[in-house]
C-alpha positions as CSV (number, residue, x, y, z in Angstrom):
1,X,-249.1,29.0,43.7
2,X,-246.9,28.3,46.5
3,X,-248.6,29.2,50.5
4,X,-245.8,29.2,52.9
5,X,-245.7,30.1,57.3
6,X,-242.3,30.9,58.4
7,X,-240.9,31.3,61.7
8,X,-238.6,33.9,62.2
9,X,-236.7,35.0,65.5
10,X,-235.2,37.7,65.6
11,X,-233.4,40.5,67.8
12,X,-235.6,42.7,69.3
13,X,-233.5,45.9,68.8
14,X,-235.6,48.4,66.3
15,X,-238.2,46.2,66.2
16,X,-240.4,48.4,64.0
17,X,-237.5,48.4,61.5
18,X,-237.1,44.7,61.1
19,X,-241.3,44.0,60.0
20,X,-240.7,46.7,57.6
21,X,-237.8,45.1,56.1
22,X,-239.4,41.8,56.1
23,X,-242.3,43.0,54.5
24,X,-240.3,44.7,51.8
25,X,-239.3,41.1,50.7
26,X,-241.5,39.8,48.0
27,X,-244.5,37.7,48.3
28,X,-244.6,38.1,51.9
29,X,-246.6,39.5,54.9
30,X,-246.3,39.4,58.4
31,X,-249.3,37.8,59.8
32,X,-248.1,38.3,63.5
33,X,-245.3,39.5,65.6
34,X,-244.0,39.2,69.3
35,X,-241.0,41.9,70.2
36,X,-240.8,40.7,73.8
37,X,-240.5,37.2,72.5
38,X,-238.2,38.4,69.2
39,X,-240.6,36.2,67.1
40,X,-242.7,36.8,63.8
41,X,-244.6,34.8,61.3
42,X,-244.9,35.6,58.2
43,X,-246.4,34.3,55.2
44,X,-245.0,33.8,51.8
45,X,-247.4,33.4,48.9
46,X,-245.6,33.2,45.8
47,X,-246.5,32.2,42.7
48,X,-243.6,29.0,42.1
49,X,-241.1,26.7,44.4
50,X,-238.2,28.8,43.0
51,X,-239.9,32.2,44.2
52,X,-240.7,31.0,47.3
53,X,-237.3,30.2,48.6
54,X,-235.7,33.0,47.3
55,X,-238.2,34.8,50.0
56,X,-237.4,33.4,52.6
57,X,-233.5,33.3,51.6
58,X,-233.9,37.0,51.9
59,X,-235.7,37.1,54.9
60,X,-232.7,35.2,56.2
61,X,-230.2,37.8,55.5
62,X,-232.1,41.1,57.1
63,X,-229.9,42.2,59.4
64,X,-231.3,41.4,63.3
65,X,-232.7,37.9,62.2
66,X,-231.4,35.1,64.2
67,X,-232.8,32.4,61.9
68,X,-236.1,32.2,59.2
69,X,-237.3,28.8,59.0
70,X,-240.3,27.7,57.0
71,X,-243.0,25.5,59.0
72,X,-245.4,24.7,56.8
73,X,-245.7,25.0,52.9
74,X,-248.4,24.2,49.8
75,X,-247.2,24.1,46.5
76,X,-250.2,23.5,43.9
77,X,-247.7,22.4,41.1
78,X,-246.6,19.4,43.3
79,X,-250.4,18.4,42.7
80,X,-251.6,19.4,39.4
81,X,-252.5,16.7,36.7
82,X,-251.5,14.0,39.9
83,X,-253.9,11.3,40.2
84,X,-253.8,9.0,43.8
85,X,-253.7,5.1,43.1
86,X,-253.8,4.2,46.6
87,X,-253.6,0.8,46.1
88,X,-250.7,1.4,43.8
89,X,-249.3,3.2,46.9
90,X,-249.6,0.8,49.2
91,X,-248.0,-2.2,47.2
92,X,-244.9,0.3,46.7
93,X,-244.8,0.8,50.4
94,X,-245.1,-3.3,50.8
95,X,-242.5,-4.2,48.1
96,X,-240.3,-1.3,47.7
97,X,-237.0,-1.1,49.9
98,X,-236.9,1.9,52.3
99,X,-233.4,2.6,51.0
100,X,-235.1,3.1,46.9
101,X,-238.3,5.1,48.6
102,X,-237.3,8.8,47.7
103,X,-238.8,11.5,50.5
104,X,-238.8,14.9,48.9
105,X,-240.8,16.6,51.1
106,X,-237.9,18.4,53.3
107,X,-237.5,22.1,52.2
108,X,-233.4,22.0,52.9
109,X,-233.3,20.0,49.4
110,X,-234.6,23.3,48.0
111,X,-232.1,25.6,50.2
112,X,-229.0,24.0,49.0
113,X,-227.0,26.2,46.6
């Protein structure tokens, strides 16, 4: 299960037309909206990675949205079967170059086509 918040802006013509069409998209639901401000957030909760950006992909291409960026995300397959060694972590952090330490945290990685 994938729990996403994404910030969209948006143009504030037909207003009422644009949070229907985002809540057409799959696995998501506007949690609040600001016309005067041309801002909503919306939540994706899908049930893998792959279906959650495809979400917000299409909530990207509604017509009258300036830009749909996700702020924050939890993805339970990231964590399931994962033990934490922190001890293990901390000698990696202490021995391992910065240039071999891998950060795949950043949800562009995910947008690239």
């Amino acid at each position: 299960m994938n729990i996403s918040s994404i910030i969209i802006r948006a143009k504030t013509q037909d207003w009422s037309k644009l949070l229907e069409m985002i809540g057409k998209v799959e696995y998501v639901e506007v949690a609040l909206d600001d016309e005067a401000k041309g801002v909503v957030i919306a939540i994706i909760q899908a049930p893998s990675t792959h279906e959650d950006i495809d979400s917000l992909k299409q909530l990207s291409k509604i017509k009258g949205v300036v830009s749909a960026d996700m702020h924050l995300t939890y993805s339970d397959e990231e964590f399931r079967g994962c033990e934490v060694n922190m001890q293990e972590i901390a000698e990696l952090i202490d021995t391992q170059p910065v240039e071999q330490m891998k950060y795949s945290g950043d949800v562009q990685n995910l947008l690239k086509p």
